[in-house]
Backbone as XML, in Angstrom:
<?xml version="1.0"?>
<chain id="A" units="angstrom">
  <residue number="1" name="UNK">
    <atom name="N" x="-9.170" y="0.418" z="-18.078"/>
    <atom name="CA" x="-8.296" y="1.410" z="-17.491"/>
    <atom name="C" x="-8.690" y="1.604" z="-16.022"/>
  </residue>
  <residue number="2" name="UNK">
    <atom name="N" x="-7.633" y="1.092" z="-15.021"/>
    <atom name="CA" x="-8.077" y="1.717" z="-13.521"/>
    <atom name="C" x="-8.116" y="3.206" z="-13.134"/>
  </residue>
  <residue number="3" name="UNK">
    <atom name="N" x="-8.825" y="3.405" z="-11.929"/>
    <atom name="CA" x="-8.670" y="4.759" z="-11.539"/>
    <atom name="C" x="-7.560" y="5.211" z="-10.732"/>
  </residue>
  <residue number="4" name="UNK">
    <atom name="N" x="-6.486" y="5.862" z="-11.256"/>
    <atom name="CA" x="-5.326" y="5.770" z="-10.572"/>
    <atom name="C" x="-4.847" y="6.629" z="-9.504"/>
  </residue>
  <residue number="5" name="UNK">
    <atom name="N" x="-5.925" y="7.987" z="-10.036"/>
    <atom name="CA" x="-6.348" y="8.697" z="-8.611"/>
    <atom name="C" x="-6.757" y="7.937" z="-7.954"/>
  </residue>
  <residue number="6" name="UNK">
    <atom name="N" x="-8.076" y="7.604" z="-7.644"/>
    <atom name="CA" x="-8.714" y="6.865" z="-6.505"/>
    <atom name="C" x="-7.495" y="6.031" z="-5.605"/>
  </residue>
  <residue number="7" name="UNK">
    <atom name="N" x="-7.140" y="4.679" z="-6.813"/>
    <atom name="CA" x="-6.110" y="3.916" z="-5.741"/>
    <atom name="C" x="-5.034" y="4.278" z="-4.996"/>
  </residue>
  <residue number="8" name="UNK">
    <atom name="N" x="-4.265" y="5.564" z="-5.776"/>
    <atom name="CA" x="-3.282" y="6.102" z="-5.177"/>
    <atom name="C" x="-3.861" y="6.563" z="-3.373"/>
  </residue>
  <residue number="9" name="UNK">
    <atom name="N" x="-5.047" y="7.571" z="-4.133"/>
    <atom name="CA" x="-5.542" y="8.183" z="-2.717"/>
    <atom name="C" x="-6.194" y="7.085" z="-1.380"/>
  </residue>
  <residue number="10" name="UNK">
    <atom name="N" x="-6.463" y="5.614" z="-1.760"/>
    <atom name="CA" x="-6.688" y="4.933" z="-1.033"/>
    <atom name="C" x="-5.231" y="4.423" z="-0.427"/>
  </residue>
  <residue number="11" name="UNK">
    <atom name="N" x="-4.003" y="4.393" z="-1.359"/>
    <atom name="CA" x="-2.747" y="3.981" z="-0.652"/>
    <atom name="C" x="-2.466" y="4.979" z="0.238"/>
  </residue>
  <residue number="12" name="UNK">
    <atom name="N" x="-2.758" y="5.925" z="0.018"/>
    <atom name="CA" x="-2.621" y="7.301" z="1.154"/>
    <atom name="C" x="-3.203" y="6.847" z="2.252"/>
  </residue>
  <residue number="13" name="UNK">
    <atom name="N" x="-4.433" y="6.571" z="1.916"/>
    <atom name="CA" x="-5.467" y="6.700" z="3.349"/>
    <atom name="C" x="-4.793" y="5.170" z="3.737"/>
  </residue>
  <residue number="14" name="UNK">
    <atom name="N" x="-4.245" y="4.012" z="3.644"/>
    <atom name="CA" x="-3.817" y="3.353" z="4.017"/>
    <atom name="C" x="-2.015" y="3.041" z="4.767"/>
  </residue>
  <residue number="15" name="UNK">
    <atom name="N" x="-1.860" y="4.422" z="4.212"/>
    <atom name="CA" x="0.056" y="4.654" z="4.499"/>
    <atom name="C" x="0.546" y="3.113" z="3.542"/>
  </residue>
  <residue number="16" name="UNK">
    <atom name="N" x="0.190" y="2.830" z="2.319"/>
    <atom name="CA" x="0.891" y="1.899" z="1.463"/>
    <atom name="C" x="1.887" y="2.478" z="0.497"/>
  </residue>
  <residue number="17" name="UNK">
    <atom name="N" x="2.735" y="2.190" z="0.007"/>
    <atom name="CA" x="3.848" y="2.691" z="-0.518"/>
    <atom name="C" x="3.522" y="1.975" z="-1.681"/>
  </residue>
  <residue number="18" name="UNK">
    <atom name="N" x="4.439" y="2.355" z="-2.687"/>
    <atom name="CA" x="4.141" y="1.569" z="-4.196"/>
    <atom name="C" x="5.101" y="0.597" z="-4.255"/>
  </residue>
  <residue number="19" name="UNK">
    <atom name="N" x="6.607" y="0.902" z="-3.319"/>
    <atom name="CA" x="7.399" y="-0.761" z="-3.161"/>
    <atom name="C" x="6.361" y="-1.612" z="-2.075"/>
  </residue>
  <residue number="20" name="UNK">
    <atom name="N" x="5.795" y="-1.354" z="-1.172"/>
    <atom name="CA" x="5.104" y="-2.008" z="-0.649"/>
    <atom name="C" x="4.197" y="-2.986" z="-1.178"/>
  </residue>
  <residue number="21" name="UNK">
    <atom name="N" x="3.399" y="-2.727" z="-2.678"/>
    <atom name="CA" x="2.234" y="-2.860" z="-2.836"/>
    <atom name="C" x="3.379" y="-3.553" z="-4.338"/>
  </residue>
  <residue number="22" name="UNK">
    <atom name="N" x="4.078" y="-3.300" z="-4.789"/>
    <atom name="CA" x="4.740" y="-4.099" z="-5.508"/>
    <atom name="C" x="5.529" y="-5.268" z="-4.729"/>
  </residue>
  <residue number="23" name="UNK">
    <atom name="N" x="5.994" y="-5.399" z="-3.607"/>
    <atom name="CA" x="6.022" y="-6.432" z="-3.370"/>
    <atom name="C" x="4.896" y="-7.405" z="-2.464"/>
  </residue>
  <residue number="24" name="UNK">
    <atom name="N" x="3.752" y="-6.778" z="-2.478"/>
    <atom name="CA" x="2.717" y="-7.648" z="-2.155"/>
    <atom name="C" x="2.089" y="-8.601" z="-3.746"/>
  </residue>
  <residue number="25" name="UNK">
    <atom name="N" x="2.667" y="-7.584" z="-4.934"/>
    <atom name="CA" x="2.014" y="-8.242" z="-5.802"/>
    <atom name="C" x="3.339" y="-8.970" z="-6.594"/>
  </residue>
  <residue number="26" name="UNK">
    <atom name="N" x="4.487" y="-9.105" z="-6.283"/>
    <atom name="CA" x="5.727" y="-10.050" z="-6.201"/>
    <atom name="C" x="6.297" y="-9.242" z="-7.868"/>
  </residue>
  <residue number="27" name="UNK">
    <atom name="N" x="6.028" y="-7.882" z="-8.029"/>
    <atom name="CA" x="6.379" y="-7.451" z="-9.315"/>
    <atom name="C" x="7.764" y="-6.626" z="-9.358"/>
  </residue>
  <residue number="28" name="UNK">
    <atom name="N" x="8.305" y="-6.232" z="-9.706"/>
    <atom name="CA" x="9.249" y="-4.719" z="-9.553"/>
    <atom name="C" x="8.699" y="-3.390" z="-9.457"/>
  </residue>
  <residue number="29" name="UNK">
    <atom name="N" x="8.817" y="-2.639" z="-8.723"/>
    <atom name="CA" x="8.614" y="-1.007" z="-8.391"/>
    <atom name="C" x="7.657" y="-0.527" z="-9.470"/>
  </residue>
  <residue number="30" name="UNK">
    <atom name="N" x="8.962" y="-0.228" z="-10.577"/>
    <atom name="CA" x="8.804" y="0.112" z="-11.835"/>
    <atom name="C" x="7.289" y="-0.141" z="-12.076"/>
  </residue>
  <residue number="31" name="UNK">
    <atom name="N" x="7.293" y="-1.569" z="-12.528"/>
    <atom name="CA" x="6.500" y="-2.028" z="-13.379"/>
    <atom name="C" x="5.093" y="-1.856" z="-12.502"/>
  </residue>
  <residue number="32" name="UNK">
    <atom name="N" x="4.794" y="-2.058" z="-11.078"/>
    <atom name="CA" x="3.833" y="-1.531" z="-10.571"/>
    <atom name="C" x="3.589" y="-0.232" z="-10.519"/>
  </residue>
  <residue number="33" name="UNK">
    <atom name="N" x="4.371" y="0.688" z="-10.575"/>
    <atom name="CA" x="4.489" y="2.449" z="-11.052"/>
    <atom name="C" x="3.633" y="2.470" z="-12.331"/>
  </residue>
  <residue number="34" name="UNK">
    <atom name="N" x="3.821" y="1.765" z="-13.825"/>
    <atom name="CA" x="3.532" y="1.910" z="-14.610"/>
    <atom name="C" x="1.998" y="1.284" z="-14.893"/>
  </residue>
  <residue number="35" name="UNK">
    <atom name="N" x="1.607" y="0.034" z="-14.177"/>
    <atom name="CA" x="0.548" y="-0.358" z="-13.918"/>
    <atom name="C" x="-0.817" y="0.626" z="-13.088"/>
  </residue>
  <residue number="36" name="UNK">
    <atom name="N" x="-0.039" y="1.192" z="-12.106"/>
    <atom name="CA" x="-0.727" y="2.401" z="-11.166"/>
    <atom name="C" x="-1.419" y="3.064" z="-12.216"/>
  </residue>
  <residue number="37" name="UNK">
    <atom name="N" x="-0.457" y="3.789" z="-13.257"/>
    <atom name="CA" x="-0.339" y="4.659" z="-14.305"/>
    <atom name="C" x="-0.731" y="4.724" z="-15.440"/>
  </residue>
  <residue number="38" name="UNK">
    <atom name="N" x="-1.785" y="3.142" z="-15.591"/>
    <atom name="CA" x="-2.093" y="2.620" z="-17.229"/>
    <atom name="C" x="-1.238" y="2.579" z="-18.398"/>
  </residue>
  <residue number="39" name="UNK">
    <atom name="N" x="0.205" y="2.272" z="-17.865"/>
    <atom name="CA" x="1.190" y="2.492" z="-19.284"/>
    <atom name="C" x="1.036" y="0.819" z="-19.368"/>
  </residue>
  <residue number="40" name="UNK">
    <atom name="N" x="0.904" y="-0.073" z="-18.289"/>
    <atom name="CA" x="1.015" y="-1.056" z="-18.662"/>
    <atom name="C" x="-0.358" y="-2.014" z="-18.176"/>
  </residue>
  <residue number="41" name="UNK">
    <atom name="N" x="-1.093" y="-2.622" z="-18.690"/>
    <atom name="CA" x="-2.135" y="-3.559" z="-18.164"/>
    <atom name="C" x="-2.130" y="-4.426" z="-17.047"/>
  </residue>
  <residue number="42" name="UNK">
    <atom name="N" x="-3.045" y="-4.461" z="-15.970"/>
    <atom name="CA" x="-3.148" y="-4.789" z="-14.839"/>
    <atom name="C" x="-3.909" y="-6.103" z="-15.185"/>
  </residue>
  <residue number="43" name="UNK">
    <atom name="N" x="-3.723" y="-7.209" z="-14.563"/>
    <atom name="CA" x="-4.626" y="-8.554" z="-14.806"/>
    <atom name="C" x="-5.330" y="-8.410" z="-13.457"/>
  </residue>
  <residue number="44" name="UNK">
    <atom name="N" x="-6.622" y="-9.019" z="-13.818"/>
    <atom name="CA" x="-7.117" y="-9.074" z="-13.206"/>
    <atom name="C" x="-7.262" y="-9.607" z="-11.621"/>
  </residue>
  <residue number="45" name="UNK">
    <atom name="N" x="-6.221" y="-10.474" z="-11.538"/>
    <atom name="CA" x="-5.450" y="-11.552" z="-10.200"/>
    <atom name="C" x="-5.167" y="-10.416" z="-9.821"/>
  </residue>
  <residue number="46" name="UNK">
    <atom name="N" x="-4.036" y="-9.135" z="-10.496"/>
    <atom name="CA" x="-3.675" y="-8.429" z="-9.829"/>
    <atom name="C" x="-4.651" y="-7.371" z="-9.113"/>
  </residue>
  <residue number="47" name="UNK">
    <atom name="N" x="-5.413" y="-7.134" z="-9.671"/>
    <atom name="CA" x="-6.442" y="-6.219" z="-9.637"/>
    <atom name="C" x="-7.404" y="-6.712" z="-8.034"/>
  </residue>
  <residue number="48" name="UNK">
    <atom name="N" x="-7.652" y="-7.667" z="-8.067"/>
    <atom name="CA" x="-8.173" y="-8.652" z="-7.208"/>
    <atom name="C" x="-7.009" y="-8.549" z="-6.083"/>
  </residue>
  <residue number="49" name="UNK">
    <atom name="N" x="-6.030" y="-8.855" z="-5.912"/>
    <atom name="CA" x="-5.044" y="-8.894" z="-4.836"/>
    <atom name="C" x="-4.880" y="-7.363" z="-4.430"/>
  </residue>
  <residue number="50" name="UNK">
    <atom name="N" x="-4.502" y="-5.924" z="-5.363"/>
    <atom name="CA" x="-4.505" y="-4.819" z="-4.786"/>
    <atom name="C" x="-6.030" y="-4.340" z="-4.109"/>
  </residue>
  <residue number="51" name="UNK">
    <atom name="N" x="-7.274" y="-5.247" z="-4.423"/>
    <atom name="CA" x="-8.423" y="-4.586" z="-3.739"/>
    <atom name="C" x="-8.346" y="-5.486" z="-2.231"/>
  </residue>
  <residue number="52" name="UNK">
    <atom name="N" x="-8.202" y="-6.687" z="-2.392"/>
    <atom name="CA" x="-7.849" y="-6.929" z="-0.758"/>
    <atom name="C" x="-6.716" y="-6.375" z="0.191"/>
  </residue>
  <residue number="53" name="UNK">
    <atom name="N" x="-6.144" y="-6.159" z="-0.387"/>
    <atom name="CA" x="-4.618" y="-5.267" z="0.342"/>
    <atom name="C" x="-5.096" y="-4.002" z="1.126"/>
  </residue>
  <residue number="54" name="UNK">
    <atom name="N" x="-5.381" y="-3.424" z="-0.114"/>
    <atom name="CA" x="-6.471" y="-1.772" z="0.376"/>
    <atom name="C" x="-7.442" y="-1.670" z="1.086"/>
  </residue>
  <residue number="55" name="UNK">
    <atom name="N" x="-7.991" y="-3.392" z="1.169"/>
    <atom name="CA" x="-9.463" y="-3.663" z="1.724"/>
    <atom name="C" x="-10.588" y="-2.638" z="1.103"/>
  </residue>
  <residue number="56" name="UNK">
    <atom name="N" x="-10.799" y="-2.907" z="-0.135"/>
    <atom name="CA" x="-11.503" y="-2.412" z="-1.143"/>
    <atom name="C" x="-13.027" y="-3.099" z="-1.173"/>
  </residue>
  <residue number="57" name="UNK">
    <atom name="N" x="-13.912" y="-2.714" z="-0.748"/>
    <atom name="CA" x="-15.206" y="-3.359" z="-0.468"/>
    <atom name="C" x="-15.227" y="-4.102" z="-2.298"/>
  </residue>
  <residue number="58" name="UNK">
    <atom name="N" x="-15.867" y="-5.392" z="-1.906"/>
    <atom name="CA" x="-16.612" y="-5.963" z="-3.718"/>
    <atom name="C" x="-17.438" y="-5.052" z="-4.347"/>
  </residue>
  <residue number="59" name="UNK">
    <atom name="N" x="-18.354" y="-4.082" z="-3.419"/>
    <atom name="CA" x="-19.331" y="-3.235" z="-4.284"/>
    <atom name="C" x="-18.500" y="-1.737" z="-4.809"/>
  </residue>
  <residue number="60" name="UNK">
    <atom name="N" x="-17.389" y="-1.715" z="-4.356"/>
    <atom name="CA" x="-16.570" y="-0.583" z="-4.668"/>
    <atom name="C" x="-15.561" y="-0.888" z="-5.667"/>
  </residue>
  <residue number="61" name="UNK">
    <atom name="N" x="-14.835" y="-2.157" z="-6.043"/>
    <atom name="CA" x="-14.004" y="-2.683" z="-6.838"/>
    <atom name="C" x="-14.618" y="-1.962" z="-8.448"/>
  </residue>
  <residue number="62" name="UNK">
    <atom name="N" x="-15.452" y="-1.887" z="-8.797"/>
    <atom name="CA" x="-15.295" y="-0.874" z="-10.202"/>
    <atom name="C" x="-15.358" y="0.119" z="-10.360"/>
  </residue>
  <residue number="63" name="UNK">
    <atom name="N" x="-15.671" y="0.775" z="-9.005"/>
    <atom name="CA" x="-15.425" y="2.076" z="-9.505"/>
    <atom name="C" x="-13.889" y="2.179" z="-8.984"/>
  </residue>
  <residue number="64" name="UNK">
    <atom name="N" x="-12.969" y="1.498" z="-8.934"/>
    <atom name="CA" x="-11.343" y="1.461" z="-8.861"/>
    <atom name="C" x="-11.053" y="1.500" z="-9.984"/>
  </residue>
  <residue number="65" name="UNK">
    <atom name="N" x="-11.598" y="-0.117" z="-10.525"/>
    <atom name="CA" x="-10.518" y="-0.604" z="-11.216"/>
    <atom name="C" x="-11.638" y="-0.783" z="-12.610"/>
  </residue>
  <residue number="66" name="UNK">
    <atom name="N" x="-12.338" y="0.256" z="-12.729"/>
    <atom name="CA" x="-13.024" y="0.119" z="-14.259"/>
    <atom name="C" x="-13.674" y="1.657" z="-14.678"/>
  </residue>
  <residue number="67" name="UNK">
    <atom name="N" x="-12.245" y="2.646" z="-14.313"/>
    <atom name="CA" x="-12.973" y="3.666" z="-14.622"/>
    <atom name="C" x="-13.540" y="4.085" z="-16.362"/>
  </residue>
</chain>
């Protein structure tokens, strides 16, 4: 389960939008809404592509995306 506070609040501190960040990860809105949200499972590629986007340090990537 990711931390969906955290990432949200890092899309903040980055001015990223969730169509933004869904089409960086080539998905629909929606379905990245629901991913944000843990309704639906994030793979790990994806997980990996939203921490470079955010520029998510490697030593910070679990406490994102393994709360």
């Amino acid at each position: 389960m990711i931390n969906s506070n955290k990432i949200k609040g890092r899309m903040r501190e980055k001015n990223i939008t969730q169509a933004m960040l869904a089409n960086k990860l080539n998905i629909a809105q929606a379905t990245c809404c629901q991913k944000l949200n843990n309704l639906r499972q994030m793979s790990l590629d994806e997980a990996n592509a939203i921490s470079e986007y955010l520029d998510i340090k490697p030593e910070e990537f679990g406490s994102y995306f393994f709360a």
